[in-house]
VEXDOFI-473917 format. One record per atom (N, C-alpha, C): residue in one letter; x, y, z. Coordinates in steps of 0.001 Angstrom, whole numbers, plus 500000, padded with zeros to 6 digits. Atoms other than C-alpha are relative to their C-alpha. Example, Ala and Ser with C-alpha at 12.3 -4.5 7.8 and 13.67 -1.06 7.14 Angstrom:
REM residues 2
a500890498810500000 a512300495500507800 a500900501200500000 s499180498810499940 s513670498940507140 s499230501090500730 
This chain:
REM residues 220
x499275499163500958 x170636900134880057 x499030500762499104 x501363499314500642 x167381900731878103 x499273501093500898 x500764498850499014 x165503902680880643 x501509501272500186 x499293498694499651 x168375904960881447 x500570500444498691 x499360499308500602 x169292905567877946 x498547500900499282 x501671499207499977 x164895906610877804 x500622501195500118 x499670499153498887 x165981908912880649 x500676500866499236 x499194499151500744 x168666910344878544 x499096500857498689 x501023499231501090 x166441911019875725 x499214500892500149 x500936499380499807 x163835912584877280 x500326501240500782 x499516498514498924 x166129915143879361 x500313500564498466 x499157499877501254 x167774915541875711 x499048500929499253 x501195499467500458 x164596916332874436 x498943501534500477 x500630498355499296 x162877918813877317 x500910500957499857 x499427498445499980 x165945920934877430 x500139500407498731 x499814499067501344 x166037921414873688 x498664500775500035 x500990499228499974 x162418922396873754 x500143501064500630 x499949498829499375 x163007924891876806 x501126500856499331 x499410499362500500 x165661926127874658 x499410501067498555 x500668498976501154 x163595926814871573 x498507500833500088 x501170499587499153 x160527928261873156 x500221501177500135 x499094498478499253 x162411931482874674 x499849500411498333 x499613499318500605 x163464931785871297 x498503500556499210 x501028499823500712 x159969931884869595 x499446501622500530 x500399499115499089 x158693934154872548 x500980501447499145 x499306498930499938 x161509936787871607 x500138500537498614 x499881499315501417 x160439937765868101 x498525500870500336 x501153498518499502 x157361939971869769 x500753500992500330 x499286498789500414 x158247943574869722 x498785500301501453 x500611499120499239 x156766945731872420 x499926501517500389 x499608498789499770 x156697949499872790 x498589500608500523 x501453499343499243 x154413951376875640 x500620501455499379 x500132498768500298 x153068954569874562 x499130500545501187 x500404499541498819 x152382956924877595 x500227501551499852 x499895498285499822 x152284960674878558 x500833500259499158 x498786499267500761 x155766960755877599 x500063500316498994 x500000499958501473 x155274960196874074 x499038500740499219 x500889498973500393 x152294962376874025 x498907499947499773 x501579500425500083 x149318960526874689 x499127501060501472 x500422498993499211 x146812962778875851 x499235499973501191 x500359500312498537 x145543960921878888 x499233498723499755 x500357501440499572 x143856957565880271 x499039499118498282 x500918500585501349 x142700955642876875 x498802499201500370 x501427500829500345 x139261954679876280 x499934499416498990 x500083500896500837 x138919952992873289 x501129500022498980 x498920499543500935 x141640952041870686 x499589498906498341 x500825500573501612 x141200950895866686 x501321499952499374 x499445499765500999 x143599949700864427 x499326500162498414 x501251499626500448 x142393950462861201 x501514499558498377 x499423500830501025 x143387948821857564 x501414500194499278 x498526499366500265 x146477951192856852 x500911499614501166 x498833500819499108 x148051949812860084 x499906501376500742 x499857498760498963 x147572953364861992 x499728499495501516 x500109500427498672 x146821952688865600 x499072501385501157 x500905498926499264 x143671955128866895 x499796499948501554 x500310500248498479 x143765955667870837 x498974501319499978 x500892499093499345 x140656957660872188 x500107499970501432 x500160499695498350 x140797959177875642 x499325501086500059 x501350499140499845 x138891961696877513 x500762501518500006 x499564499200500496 x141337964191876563 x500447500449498237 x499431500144501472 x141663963539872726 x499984499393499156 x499950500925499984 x142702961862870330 x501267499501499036 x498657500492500634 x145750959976868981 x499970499097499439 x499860501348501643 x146974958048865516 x501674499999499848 x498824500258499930 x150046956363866353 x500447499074498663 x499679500923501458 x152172954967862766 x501108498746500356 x499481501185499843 x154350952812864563 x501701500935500180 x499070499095500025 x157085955871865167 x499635501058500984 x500039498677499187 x155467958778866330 x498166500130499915 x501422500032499913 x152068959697867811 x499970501859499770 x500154498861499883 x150109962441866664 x498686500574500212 x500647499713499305 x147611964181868628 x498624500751499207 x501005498936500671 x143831966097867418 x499275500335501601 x501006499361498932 x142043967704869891 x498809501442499358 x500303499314500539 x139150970080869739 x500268501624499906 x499556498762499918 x139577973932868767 x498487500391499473 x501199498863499890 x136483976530869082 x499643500193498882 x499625499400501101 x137951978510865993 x499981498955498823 x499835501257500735 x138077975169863657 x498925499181500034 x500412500841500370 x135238973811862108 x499926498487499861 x499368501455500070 x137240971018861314 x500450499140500718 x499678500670498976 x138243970147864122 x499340498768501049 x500944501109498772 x137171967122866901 x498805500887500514 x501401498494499127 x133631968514868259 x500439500060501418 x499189500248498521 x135371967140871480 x500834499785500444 x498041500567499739 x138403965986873247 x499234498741500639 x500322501254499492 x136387962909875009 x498991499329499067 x500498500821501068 x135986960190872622 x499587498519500597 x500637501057499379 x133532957631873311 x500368498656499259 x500100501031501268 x133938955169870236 x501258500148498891 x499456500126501714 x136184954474866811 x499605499467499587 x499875500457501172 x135445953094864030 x500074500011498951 x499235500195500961 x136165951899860839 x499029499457499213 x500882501088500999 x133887950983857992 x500312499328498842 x499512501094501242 x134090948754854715 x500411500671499267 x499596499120500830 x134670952190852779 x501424500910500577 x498788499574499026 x137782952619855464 x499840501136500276 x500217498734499317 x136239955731856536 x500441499949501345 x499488499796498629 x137533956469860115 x499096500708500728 x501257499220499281 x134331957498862604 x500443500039501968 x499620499354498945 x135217959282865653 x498894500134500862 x501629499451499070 x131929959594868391 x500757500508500981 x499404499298498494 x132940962384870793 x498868500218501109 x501162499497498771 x130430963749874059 x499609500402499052 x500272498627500390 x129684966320871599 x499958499880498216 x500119499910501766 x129552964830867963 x500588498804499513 x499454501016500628 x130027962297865467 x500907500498499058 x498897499515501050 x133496963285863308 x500562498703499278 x499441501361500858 x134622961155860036 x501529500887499736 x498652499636500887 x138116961700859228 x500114499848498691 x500005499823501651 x139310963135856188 x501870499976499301 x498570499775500829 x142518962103854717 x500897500524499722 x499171498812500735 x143716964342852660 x500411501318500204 x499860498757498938 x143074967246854637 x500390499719501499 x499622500836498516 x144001965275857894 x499245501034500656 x500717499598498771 x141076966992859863 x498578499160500336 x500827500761499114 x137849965903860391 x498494500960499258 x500777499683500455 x134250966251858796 x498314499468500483 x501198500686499201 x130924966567861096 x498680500274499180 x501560500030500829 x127384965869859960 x499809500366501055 x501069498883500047 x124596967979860835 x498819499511500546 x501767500282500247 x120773967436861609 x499456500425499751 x500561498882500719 x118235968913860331 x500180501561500649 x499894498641499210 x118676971721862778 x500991500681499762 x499040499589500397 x122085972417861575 x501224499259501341 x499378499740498475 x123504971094865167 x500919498476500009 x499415501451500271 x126104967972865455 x499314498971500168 x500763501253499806 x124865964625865696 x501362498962501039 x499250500761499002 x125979963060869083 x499776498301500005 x500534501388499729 x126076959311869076 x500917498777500874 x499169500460498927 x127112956439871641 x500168498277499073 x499755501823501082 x127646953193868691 x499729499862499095 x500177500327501666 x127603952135865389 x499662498508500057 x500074501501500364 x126953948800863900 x500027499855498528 x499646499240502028 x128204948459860009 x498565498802499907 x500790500916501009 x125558946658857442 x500460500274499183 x499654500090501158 x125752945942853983 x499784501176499189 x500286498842500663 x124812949177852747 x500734501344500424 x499228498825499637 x126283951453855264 x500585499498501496 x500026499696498573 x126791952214859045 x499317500615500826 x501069499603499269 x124345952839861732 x500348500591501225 x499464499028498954 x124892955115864386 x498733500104500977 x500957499837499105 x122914954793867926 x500273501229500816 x500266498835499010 x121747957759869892 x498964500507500927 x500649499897499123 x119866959451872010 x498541499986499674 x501772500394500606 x116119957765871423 x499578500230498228 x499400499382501754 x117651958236867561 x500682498714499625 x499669500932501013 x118681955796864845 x500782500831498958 x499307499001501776 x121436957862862040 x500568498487499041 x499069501361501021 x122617955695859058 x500798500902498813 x499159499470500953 x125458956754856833 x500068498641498557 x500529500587501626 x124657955230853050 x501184500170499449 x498841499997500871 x127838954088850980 x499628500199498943 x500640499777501933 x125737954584847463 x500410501313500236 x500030498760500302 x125233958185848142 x501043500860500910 x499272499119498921 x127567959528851270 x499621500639500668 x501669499158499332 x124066960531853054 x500442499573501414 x500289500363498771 x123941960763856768 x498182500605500238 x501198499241500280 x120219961218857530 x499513498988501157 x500409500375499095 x117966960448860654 x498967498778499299 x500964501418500397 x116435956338860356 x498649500114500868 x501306500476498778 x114157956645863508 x500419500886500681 x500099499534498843 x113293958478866049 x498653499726501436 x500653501059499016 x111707956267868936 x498715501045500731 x501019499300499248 x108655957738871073 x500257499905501342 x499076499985498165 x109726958778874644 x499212499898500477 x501164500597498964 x107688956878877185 x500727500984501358 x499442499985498615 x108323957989880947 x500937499246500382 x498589501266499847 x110551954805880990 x500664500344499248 x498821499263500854 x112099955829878070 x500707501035499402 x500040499122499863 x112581959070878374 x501702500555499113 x498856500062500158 x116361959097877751 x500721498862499738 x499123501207500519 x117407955899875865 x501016500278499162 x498928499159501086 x120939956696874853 x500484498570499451 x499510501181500564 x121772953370872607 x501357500143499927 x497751500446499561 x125433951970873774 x500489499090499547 x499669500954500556 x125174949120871909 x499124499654498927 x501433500395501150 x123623947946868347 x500912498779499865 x499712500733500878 x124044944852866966 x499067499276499433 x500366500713500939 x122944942500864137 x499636498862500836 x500664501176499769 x120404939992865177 x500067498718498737 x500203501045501354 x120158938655861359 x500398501133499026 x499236499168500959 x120676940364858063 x499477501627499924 x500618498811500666 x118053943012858177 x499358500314501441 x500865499496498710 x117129943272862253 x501384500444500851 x499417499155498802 x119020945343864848 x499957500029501043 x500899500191498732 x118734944986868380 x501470501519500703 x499877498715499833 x119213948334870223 x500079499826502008 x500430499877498891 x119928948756873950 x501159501044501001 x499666498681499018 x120986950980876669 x501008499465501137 x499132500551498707 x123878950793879371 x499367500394501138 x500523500060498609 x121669951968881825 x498457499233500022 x501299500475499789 x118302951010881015 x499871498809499459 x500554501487500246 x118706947837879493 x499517499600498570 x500749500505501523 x116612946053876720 x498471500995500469 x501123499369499317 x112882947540876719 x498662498665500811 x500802501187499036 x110360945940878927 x499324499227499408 x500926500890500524 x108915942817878580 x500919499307498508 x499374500463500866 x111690941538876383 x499966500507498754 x500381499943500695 x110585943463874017 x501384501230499157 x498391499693500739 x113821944940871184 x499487500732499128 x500229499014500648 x114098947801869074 x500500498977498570 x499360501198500967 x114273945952865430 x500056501165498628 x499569499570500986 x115557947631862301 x499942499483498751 x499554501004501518 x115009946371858639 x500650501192499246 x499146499191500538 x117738948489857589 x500549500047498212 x500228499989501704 x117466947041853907 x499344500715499215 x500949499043500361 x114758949066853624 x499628501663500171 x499686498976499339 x115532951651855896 x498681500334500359 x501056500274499331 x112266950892857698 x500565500052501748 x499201500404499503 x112041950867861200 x498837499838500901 x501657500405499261 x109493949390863985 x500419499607501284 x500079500959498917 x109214948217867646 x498943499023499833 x500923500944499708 x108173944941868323 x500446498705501039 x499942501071499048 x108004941834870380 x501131499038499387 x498656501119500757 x111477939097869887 x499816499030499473 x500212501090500699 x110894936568867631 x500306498955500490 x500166501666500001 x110427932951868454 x501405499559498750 x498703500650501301 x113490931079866857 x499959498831500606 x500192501444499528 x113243927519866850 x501660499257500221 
């Protein structure tokens, strides 16, 4: 009588669970956003970003969906202000909730208030193309082609950190990835070429806004 009134319990028990389970599951929301809605083709990277917007980059554009309606930037000739490109490699988002756009063809910060878009320069006057960021405590670092940019939250400076020495091997190191080794080193490397030879890492003391190759530190 004991064992089968177990039995009872334990059916008593699984089907309430499979009952409340479903229900948990069915408080997610889902809504695909596609052509139809006016995305401007195959997404490459996407960012939500602290206002709750929803940044999709593709290689046609780029779109900031609010949770209603998406709305599209692309670039225009005639418009300064505009995307330098329509194929966006990167988003991000820094601690000063700036919004950083990396197209083929330029790094664009979004501007708020004017809802367009505001590109830095190099000394030459010419955009500044870059393929990654990596935030620090001071600003955001922007990797490029055999190039180091850092954007400074004190002053609102974009201004060239480094510019590497082009070996025959390194002829064309386009940095695709930075990140933070420790508080004040950088490690720098390439989607095609790798780290540089001999283990040897591009290192950044970005506290200082110093900047050096050298051999990887021993860490015990």
């Amino acid at each position: 009588m004991k064992a089968r009134l177990y039995i009872v319990l334990c059916i008593a028990f699984i089907t309430q669970m499979a009952g409340v389970l479903p229900l948990q599951a069915g408080h997610y929301y889902y809504k695909q956003i596609s052509l139809k809605e006016g995305l401007p083709s195959t997404v490459r990277c996407i960012l939500t970003d602290e206002q709750g917007f929803v940044w999709i980059g593709t290689r046609s554009g780029l779109g900031r969906f609010d949770g209603h309606e998406l709305k599209k930037y692309i670039h225009h000739a005639d418009d300064p202000h505009s995307l330098p490109h329509d194929l966006v490699l990167q988003i991000a988002e820094d601690e000063q909730y700036n919004i950083w756009i990396l197209t083929d063809k330029g790094v664009a910060r979004y501007q708020r208030q004017s809802d367009d878009f505001y590109l830095p320069t190099d000394e030459k006057g010419k955009n500044i193309t870059a393929y990654s960021t990596c935030p620090t405590q001071d600003g955001l670092l922007f990797g490029a082609k055999n190039k180091i940019y850092f954007y400074s939250y004190r002053d609102g400076s974009f201004r060239l950190l480094q510019e590497f020495d082009q070996t025959p091997d390194f002829r064309n190191f386009n940095i695709t990835i930075l990140s933070l080794w420790d508080e004040e080193t950088v490690l720098c490397c390439s989607r095609w070429q790798g780290l540089l030879p001999s283990s040897r890492l591009w290192k950044i003391k970005s506290r200082w806004g110093q900047c050096f190759d050298g051999w990887f530190p021993n860490r015990a």
